[in-house]
C-alpha positions as CSV (number, residue, x, y, z in Angstrom):
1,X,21.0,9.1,-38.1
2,X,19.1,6.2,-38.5
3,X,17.9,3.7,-41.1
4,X,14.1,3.4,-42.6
5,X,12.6,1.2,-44.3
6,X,9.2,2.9,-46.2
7,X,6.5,2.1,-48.4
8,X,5.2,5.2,-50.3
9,X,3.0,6.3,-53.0
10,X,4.0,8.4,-56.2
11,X,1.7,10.6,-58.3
12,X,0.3,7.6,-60.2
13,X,-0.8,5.6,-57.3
14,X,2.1,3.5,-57.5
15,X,3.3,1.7,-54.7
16,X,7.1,2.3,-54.2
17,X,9.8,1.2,-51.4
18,X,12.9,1.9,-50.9
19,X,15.1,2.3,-47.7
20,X,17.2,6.0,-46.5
21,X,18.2,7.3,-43.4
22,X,16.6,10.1,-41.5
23,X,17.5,11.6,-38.4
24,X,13.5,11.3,-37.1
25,X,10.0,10.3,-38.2
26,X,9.5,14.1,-39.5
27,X,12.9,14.2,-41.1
28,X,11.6,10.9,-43.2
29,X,8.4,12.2,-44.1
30,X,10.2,15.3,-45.5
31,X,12.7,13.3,-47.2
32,X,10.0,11.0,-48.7
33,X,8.2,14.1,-50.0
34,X,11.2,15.5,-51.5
35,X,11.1,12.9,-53.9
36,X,7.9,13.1,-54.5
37,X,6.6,10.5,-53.1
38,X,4.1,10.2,-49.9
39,X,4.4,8.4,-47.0
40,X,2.3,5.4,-46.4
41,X,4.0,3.5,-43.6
42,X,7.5,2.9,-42.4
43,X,9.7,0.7,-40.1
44,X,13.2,1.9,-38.6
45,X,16.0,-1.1,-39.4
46,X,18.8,0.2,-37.3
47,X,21.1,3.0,-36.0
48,X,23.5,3.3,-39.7
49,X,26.5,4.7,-41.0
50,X,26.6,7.4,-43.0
51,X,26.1,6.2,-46.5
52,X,24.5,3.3,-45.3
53,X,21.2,4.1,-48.0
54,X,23.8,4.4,-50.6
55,X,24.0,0.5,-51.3
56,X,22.9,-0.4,-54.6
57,X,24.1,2.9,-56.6
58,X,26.1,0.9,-59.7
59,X,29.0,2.2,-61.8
60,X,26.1,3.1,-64.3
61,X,24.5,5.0,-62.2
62,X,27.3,7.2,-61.3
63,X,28.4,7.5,-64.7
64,X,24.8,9.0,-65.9
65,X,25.5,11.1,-62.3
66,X,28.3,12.9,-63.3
67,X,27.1,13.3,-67.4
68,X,23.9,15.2,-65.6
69,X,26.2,17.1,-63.3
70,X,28.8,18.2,-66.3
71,X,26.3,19.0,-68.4
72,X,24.2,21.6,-66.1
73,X,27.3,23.2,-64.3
74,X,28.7,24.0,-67.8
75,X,25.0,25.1,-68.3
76,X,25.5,27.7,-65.5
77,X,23.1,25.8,-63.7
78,X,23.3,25.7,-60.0
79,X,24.4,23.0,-57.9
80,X,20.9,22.4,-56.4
81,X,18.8,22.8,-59.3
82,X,21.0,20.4,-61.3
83,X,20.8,17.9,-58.3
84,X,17.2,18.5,-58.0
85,X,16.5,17.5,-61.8
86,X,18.4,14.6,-61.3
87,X,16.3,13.9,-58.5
88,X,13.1,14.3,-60.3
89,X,14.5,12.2,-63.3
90,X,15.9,9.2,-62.2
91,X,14.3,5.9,-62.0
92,X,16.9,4.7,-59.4
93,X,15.0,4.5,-56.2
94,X,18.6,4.5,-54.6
95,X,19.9,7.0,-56.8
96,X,16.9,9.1,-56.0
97,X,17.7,8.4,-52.1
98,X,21.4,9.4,-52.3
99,X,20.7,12.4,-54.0
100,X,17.3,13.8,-51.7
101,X,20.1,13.8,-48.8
102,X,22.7,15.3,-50.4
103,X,20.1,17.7,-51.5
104,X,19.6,18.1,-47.4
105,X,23.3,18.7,-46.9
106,X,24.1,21.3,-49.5
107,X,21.1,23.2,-48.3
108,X,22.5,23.0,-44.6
109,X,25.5,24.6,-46.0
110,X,27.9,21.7,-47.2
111,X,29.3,22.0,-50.6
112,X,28.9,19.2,-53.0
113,X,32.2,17.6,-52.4
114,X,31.3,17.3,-48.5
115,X,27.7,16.1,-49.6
116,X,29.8,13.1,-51.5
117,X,31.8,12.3,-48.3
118,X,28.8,11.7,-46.4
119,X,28.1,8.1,-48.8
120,X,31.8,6.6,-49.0
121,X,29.7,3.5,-50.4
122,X,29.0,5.3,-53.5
123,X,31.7,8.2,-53.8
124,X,35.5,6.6,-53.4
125,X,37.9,9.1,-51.1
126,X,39.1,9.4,-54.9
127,X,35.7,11.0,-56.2
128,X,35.4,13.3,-52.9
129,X,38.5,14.8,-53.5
130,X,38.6,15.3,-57.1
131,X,35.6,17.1,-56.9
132,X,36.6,19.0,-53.9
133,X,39.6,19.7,-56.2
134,X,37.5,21.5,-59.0
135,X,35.3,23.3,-56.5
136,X,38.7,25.2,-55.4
137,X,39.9,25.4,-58.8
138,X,36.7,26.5,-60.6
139,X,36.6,23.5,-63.1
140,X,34.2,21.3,-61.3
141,X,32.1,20.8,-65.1
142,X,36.0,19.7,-66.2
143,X,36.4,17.2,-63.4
144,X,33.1,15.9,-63.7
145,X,33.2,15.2,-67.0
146,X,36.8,13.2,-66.6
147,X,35.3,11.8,-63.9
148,X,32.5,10.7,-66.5
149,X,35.3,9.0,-68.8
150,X,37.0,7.6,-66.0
151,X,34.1,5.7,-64.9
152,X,33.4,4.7,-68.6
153,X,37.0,3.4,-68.8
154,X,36.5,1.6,-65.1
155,X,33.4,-0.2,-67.1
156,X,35.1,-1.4,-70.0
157,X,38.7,-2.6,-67.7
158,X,35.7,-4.4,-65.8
159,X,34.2,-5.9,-68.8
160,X,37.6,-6.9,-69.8
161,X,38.4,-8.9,-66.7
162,X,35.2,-10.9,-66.4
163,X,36.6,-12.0,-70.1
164,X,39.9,-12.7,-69.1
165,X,38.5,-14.6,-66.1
166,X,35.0,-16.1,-67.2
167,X,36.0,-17.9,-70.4
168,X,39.2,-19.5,-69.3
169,X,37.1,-21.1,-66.2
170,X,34.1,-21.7,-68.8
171,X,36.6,-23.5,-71.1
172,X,37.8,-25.7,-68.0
173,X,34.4,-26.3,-66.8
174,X,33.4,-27.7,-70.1
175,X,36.4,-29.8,-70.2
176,X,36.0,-31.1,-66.9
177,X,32.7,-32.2,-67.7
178,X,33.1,-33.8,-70.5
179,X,36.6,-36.3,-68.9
180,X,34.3,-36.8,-65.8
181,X,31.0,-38.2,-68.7
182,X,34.0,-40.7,-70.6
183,X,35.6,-41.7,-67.7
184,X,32.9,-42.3,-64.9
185,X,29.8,-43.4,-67.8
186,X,30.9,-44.3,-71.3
187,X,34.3,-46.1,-70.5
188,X,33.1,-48.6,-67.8
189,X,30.4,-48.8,-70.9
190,X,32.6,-49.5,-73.1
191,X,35.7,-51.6,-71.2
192,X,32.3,-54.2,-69.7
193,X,32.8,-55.6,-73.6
194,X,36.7,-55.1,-74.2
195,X,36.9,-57.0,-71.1
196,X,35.0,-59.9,-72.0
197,X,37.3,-60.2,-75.3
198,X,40.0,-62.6,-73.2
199,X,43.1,-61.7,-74.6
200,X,45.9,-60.0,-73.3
201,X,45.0,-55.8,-73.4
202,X,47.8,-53.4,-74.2
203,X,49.3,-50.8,-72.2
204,X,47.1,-47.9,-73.1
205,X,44.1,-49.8,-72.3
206,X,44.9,-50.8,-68.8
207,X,46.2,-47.4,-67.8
208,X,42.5,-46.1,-69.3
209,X,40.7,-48.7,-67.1
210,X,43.4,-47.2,-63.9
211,X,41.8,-44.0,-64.8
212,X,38.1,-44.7,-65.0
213,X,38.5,-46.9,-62.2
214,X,39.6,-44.0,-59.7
215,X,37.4,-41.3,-60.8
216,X,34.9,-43.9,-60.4
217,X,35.7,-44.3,-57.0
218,X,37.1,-40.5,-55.9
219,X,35.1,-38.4,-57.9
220,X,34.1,-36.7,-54.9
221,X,37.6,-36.0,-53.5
222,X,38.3,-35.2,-57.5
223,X,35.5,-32.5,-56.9
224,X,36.4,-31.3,-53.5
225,X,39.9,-31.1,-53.7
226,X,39.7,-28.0,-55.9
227,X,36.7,-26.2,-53.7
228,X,39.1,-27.2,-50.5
229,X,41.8,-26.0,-52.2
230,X,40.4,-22.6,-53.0
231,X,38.6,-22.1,-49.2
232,X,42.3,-22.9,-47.6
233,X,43.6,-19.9,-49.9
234,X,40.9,-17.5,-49.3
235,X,41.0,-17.9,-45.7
236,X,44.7,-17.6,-45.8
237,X,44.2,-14.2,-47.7
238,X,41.7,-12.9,-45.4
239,X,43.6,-13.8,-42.3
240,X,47.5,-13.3,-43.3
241,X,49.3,-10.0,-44.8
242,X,52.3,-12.1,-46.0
243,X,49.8,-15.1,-47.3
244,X,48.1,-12.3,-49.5
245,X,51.1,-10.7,-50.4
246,X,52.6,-13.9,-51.8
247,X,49.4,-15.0,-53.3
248,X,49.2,-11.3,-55.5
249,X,52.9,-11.9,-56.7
250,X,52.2,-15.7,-57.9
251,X,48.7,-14.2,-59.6
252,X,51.1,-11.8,-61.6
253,X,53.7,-14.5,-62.3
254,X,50.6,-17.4,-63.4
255,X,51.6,-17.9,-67.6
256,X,50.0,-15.6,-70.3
257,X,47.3,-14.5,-67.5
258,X,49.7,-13.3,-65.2
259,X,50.9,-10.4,-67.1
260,X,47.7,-9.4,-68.5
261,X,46.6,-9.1,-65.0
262,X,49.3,-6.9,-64.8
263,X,49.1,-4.8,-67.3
264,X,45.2,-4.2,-65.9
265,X,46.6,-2.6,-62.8
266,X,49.3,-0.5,-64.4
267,X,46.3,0.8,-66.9
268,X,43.6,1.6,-63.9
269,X,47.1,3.3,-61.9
270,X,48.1,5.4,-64.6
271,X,44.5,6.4,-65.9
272,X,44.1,7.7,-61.9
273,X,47.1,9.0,-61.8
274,X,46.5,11.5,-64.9
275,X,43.1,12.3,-63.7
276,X,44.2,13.7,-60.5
277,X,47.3,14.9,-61.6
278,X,45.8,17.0,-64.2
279,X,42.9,18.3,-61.0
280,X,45.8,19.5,-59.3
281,X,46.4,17.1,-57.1
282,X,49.8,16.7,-55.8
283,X,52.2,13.8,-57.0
284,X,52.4,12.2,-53.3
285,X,49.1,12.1,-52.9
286,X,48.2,11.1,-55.9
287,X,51.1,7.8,-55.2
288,X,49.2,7.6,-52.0
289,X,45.6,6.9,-53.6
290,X,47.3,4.5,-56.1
291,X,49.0,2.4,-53.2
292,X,44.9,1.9,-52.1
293,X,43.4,1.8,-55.1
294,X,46.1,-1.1,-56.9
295,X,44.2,-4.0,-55.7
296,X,47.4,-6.1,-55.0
297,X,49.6,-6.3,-52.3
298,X,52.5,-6.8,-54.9
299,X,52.1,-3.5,-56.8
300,X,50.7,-1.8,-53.5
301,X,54.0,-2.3,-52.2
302,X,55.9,-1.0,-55.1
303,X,54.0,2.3,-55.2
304,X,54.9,2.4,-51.5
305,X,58.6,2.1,-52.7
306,X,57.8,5.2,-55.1
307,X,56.4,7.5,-52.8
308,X,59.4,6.5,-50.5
309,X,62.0,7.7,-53.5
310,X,60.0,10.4,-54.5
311,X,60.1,11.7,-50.7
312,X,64.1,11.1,-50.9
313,X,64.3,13.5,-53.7
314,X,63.9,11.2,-56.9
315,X,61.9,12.1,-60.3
316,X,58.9,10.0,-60.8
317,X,60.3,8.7,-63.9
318,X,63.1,7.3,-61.5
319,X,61.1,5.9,-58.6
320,X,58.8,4.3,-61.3
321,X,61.7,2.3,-63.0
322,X,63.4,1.2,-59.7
323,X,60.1,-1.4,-59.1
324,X,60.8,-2.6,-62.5
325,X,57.0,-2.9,-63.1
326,X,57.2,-0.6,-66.4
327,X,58.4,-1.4,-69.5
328,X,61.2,1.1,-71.1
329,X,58.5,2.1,-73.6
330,X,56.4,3.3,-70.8
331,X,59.2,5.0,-68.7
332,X,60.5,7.1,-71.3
333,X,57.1,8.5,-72.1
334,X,57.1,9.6,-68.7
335,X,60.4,10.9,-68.4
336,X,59.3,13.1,-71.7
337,X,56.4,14.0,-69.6
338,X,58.2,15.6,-66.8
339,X,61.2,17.2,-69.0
340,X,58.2,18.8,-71.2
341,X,55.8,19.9,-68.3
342,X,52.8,17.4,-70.1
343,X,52.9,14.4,-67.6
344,X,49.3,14.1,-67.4
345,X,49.4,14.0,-71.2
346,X,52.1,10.9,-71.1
347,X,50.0,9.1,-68.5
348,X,47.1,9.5,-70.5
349,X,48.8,7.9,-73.3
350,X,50.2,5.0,-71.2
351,X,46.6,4.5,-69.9
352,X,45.6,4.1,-73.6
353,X,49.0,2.3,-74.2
354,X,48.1,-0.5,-71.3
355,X,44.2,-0.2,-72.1
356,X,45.0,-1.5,-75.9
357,X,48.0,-4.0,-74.9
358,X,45.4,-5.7,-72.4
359,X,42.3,-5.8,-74.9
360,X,44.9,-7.3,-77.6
361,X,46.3,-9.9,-74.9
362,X,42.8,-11.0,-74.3
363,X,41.9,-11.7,-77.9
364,X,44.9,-13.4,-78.2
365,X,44.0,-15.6,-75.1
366,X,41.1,-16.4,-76.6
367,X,41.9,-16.8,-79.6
368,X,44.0,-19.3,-78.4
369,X,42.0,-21.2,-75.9
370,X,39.9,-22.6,-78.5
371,X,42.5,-24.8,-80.2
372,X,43.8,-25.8,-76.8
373,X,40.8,-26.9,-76.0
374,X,39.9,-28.7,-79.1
375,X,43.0,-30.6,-79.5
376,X,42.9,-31.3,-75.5
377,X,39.2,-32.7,-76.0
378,X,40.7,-34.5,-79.4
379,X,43.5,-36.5,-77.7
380,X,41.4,-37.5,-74.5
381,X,38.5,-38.8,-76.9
382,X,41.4,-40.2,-79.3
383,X,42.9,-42.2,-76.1
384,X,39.7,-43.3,-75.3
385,X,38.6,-44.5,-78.7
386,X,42.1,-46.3,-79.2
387,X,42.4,-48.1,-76.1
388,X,38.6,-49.5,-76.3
389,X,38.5,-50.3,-80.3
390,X,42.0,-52.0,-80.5
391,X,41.6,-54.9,-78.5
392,X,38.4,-55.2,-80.2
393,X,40.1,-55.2,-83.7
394,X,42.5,-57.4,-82.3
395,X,40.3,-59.7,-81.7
396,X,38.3,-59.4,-85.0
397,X,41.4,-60.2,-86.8
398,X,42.1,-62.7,-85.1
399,X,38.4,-64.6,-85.8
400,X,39.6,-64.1,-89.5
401,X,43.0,-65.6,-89.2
């Protein structure tokens, strides 16, 4: 198939473009109709990948996706009518696109699992098979509608990172700013007069002229060291195994962030883990999609170590406490899983368990960083005020004597 660009018009006389693959001019034109829209002109981009029209299809858009889907197929609605509403609904032009060929593909006999595969930039291997899951079981409304949660849950871990990442580095950046204004405007300012006074200056003092005097003189190296720093280790990551490997385990190790980090991975493991689980997906495979879905080399290896013991014969709640990366809390809701035939159930609640323990970490963080910062703030201004005004009182006290 290739890719198109188009420019079409809708019902209203709107112009609207958007981009999909095709396998002709004709196949276009009949695509383009399909979502009713017609075909003004049209430009072919290159020879893609499957999926390749799927770019731009958020987490939101999924989400509202699967609600749709859940809703009709518990409905008794049929696969392609339900897809077809969507279709007709949605104000996603690449949502619309995604959905016009899968639309294609279920009508050329796929099922809707296969017509998923077909965009592995919008549906993960994880979506595709939980879905191909409840098609063989008959609960394809159930799994769409965990899937539905799931993705909800994804949202809010991602919401919850950006926190634990954005104000930290806000907090830093505000700081920064404000040692670089004292010490490369204000100080030199400031020290021009304390200078001038004659007499001996104290200790303080001449270490605070040290300081403004070298970032007056290496603020850029001040500024690039940090940027060099952080292109060294991204290159390292993206070139060496072992330099990303060592990287993930000093991420997870970093104080107070470190094991909310963590705790984030174990959360998004064990949510996946009782989602497929609980679709009647096997255990290995369900290890299998954690090792690729961990998003650290530390814990990816770990879950490799799992499957490994699980493969020798182990019980999960064994292979799990030989990493060490659960707390005993955790591992003996698991182990009450397995004795009572509910695992699903006790990953669920160590989902919720990690999910609460990480959105209680970050408040504490936070809660936290704003004192740090204040009193950091209070003893460089403090420094700065004392080493300036005491040689001037100095020398006022000694006009007097």
């Amino acid at each position: 198939m290739s890719a198109y660009k188009y420019k079409a018009i809708d019902e209203h006389g709107r112009i609207k473009a958007g981009k999909t693959d095709a396998s002709n001019e004709a196949d276009l034109e009949v695509r383009v109709q399909k979502m009713g829209l017609d075909l003004v002109s049209y430009k072919m981009v290159k020879a893609s990948a499957k999926g390749a029209s799927g770019r731009g299809v958020n987490r939101r858009d999924l989400i509202l996706f699967c609600f749709h889907l859940e809703q009709t197929t518990r409905a008794g609605i049929p696969i392609l009518e339900s897809l077809q509403d969507l279709r007709d609904s949605t104000e996603k032009p690449r949502l619309r696109e995604v959905i016009s060929a899968m639309l294609e593909s279920i009508g050329g006999g796929k099922t809707l699992s296969e017509a998923m595969s077909d965009f592995p930039g919008v549906f993960s291997n994880v979506f595709v098979n939980l879905v191909q899951a409840g098609e063989q079981a008959g609960k394809l409304s159930a799994v769409l509608d965990k899937l539905g949660g799931n993705l909800k849950w994804q949202d809010e871990q991602a919401s919850m990172t950006k926190k634990l990442i954005m104000y930290p580095l806000l907090v830093g950046v505000v700081v920064t700013g404000v040692l670089f204004f004292l010490m490369i405007y204000l100080v030199p300012e400031l020290l021009t007069f304390v200078k001038t006074v004659g007499s001996e200056l104290p200790a303080h003092t001449l270490l605070l002229i040290s300081a403004s005097g070298f970032f007056v003189d290496y603020w850029r190296v001040i500024l690039l060291l940090p940027m060099a720093l952080i292109s060294f280790v991204a290159l390292g990551v993206k070139l060496s195994s072992g330099f990303r490997l060592a990287m993930d385990r000093l991420k997870l190790k970093i104080p107070m962030l470190g094991p909310v980090f963590q705790k984030l991975i174990l959360a998004r493991l064990a949510g996946f883990f009782a989602m497929m689980y609980s679709s009647g997906i096997t255990i290995v495979d369900c290890i299998k999609t954690g090792e690729r879905i961990a998003g650290n080399k530390a814990i990816e290896a770990a879950m490799k170590n799992v499957g490994r013991a699980i493969a020798d014969g182990k019980s999960l709640s064994e292979s799990f406490a030989a990493t060490g990366l659960f707390p005993p809390l955790v591992m003996r809701m698991i182990r009450v899983g397995e004795t009572t035939g509910a695992l699903e159930v006790s990953l669920e609640n160590v989902a919720y368990f990690y999910t609460r323990d990480v959105r209680e970490s970050i408040e504490r963080l936070q809660s936290m960083i704003e004192p740090i910062m204040a009193v950091t703030l209070g003893i460089i201004i403090g420094w700065v005020m004392f080493s300036i005004l005491g040689p001037i009182y100095d020398l006022i006290t000694n006009l007097k004597v």
